[in-house]
N, C-alpha and C positions, 0 to 999 in steps of 0.2 A: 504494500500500500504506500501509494508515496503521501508526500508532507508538502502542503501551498506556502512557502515563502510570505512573509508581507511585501518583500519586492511583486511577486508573481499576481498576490490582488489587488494592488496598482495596475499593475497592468491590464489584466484581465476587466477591471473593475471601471478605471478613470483614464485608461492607457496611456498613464504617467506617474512617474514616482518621484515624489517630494525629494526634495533636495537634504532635507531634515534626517533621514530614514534609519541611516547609520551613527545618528547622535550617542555619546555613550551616559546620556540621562536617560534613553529609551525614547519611545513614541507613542504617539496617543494621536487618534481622529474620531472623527464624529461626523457622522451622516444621517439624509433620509433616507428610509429606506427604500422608497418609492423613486429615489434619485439612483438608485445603485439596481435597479433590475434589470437581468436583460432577457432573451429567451432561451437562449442555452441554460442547459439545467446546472444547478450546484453539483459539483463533484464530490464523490464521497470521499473523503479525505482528512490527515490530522490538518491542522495550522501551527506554525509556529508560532501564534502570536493570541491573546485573551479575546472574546469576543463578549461583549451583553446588546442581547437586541429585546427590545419592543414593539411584539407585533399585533395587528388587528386583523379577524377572519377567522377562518378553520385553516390551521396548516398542520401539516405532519415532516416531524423531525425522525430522520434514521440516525441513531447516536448511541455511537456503539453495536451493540449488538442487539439493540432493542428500538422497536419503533414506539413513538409517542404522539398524539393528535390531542391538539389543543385546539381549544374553539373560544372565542370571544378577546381579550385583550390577555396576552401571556407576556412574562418575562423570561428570556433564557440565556442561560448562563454556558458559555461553549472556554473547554480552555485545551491547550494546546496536547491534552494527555490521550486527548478521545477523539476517534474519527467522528466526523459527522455530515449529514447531507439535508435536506429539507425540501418539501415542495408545497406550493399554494394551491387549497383543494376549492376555498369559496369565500365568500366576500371580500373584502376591502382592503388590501395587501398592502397596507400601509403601517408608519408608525417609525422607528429608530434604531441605530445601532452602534457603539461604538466599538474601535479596536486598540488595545495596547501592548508593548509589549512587557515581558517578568522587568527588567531593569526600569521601564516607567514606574512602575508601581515601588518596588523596590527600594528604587534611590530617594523617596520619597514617607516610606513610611516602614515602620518595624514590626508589622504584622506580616508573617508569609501567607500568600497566597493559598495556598494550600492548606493554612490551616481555618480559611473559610468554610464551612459545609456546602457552599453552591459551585465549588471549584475543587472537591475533594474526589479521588476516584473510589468510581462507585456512588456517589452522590446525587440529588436529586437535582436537578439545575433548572427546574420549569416552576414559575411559580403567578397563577393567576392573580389579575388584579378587577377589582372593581372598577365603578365608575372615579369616588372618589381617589384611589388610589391612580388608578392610570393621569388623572388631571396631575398628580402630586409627580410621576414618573416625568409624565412627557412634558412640565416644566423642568425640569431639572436638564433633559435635553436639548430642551429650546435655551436652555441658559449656556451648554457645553457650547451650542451653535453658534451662539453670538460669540461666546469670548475666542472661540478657536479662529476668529478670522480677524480680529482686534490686536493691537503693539503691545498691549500692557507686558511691562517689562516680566512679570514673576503672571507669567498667565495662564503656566504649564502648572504652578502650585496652583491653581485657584481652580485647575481642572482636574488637579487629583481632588480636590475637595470636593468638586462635584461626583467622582467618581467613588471616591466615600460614599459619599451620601445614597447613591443608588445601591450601593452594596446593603447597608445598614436599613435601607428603608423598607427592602427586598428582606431581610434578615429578618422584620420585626411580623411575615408573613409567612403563611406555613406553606413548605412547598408542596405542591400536588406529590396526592400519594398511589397514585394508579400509573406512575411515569416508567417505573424501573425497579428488575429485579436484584437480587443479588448479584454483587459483579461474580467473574470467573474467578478458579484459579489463579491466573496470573495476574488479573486486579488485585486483587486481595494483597497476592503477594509486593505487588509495587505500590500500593498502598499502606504496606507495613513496612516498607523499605524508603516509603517517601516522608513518614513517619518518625522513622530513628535520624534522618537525615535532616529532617527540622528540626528537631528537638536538642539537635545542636546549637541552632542560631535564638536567638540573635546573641554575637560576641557582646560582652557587656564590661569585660572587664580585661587588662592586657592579663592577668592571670590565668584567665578561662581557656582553655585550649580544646581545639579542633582536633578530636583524636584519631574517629574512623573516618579516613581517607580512599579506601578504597574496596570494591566490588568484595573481595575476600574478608575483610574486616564485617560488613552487614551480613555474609551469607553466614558466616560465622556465629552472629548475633539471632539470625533466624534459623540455625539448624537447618541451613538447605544447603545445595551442592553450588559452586560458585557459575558454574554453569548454567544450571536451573533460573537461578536470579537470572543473568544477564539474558536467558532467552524472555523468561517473565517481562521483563522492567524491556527489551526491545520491541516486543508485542506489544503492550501496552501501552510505550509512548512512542514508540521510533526511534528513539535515542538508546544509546550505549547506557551503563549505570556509572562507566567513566565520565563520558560528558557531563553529565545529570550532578555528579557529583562536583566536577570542574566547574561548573555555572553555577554551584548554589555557590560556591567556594570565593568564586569572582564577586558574585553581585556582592558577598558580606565584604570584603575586599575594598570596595569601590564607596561601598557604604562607609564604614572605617577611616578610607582616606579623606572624605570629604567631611564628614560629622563627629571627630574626636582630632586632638591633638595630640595622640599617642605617636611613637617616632616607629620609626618603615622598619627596624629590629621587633619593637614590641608588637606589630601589626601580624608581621612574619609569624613570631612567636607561636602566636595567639592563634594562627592557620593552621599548625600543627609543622611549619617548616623546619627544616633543621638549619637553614642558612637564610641569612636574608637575601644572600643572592639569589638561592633557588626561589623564593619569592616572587623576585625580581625580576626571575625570567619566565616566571609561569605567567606572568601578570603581563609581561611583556608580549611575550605570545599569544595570549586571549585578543593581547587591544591595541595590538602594535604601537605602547605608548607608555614609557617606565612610570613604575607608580609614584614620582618626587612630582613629574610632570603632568598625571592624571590630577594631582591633588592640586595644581595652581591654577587649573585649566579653567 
């Protein structure tokens, strides 16, 4: 199964990709959704990037390995772990979407994503709104729209606020409970593997150390074969349990450098590195840019 780029839904989508795309604060847009249809169908497919959309109608989502049909005004939650696809069966195929990626959110706040429940695998990510709710939603969109195309200097913070806020308001409502079964096997598994691997973060202190670094350290931890994990965790996200582990590793990394005054030894430390060079050069390879120079940037 392949995986859509956010370059590839530019393309696809507005046949042009921001200039912004490769920022290393991450990315964030906001659209209608009635402005983004075409008649080629959605592909079933992972994304590498967060999705929330609000839609109006009857449509049916294929996500994962379970189909779902929602009728009247829904919320859904799509994140990069789960294939999915979608189609419009009856009325009014309107309403909102936006997309981000992990580093937007991220650089931005010290909650993981993941350990949201509408972003968790195996998780229920559909959640109906009423009339008054949907009014409450699709201002908060109409707010993302105006500010995303305005100079305000800090406009990127004032849209993860908004982006909060859809989370939390989503949060305070129960999701549909006829969406989804049990995940598989290998959900479960990379669900309990995505589990030990937050419960690492967030670094809070230069003493706190990053211990399990790698694929054999969690199989270890779950009593399965090291094997088994990495077929599990590439099933279910498309990613290696290397990479998976490298990007949470980064984004704490990037976080760190920008929001403590800690020195690029105690940073290191706290990664679980043995060198600040190795560090140095791990960090250098993710972002082609040493971390003294991420942090003035």
């Amino acid at each position: 199964m392949d995986t859509q780029s956010i370059d590839e839904f530019y393309r696809e989508k507005l046949k042009q990709i921001p200039k912004d795309i490769s920022s290393s604060a991450g990315h964030f847009n906001v659209f209608r959704l009635e402005d983004c249809l075409h008649d080629s169908p959605v592909r079933y497919a992972r994304r590498d990037y967060y999705k929330i959309t609000v839609i109006r109608g009857t449509n049916r989502y294929h996500y994962a390995d379970k189909s779902i049909e929602v009728n009247g005004t829904s919320m859904i939650f799509f994140n990069p772990q789960v294939p999915y696809t979608w189609e419009h069966i009856s009325g009014e195929a309107t309403g909102f979407f936006c997309i981000f990626t992990p580093a937007f959110f991220i650089e931005r706040s010290r909650i993981a994503l993941s350990e949201l429940p509408m972003f968790t695998v195996g998780g229920k990510p559909s959640y109906s709104l009423n009339i008054e709710q949907e009014n409450v939603i699709c201002s908060i969109f109409e707010k993302m729209l105006k500010e995303i195309n305005n100079d305000y200097t800090f406009k990127y913070d004032l849209l993860h606020s908004y982006l909060n806020e859809l989370i939390h308001t989503s949060l305070k409502n129960e999701p549909l409970v006829n969406l989804y079964d049990h995940p598989n096997a290998n959900s479960r598994i990379t669900a309990v593997f995505t589990e030990l691997l937050e419960r690492q973060f967030p670094i809070e202190t230069p003493g706190q150390r990053f211990v399990m670094r790698s694929a054999a350290d969690y199989a270890t931890s779950l009593s399965v074969h090291v094997n088994h994990l990495n077929r599990a965790v590439k099933n279910t996200t498309g990613k290696t349990t290397s990479t998976l582990i490298s990007e949470r590793l980064l984004s704490e990394a990037k976080t760190l450098l920008k929001h403590t005054d800690w020195n690029i030894a105690e940073i290191s430390n706290s990664l679980g590195f043995e060198e600040p060079s190795h560090f140095s050069n791990f960090f250098k390879k993710q972002t082609e840019i040493a971390p003294g120079k991420y942090r003035t940037v």
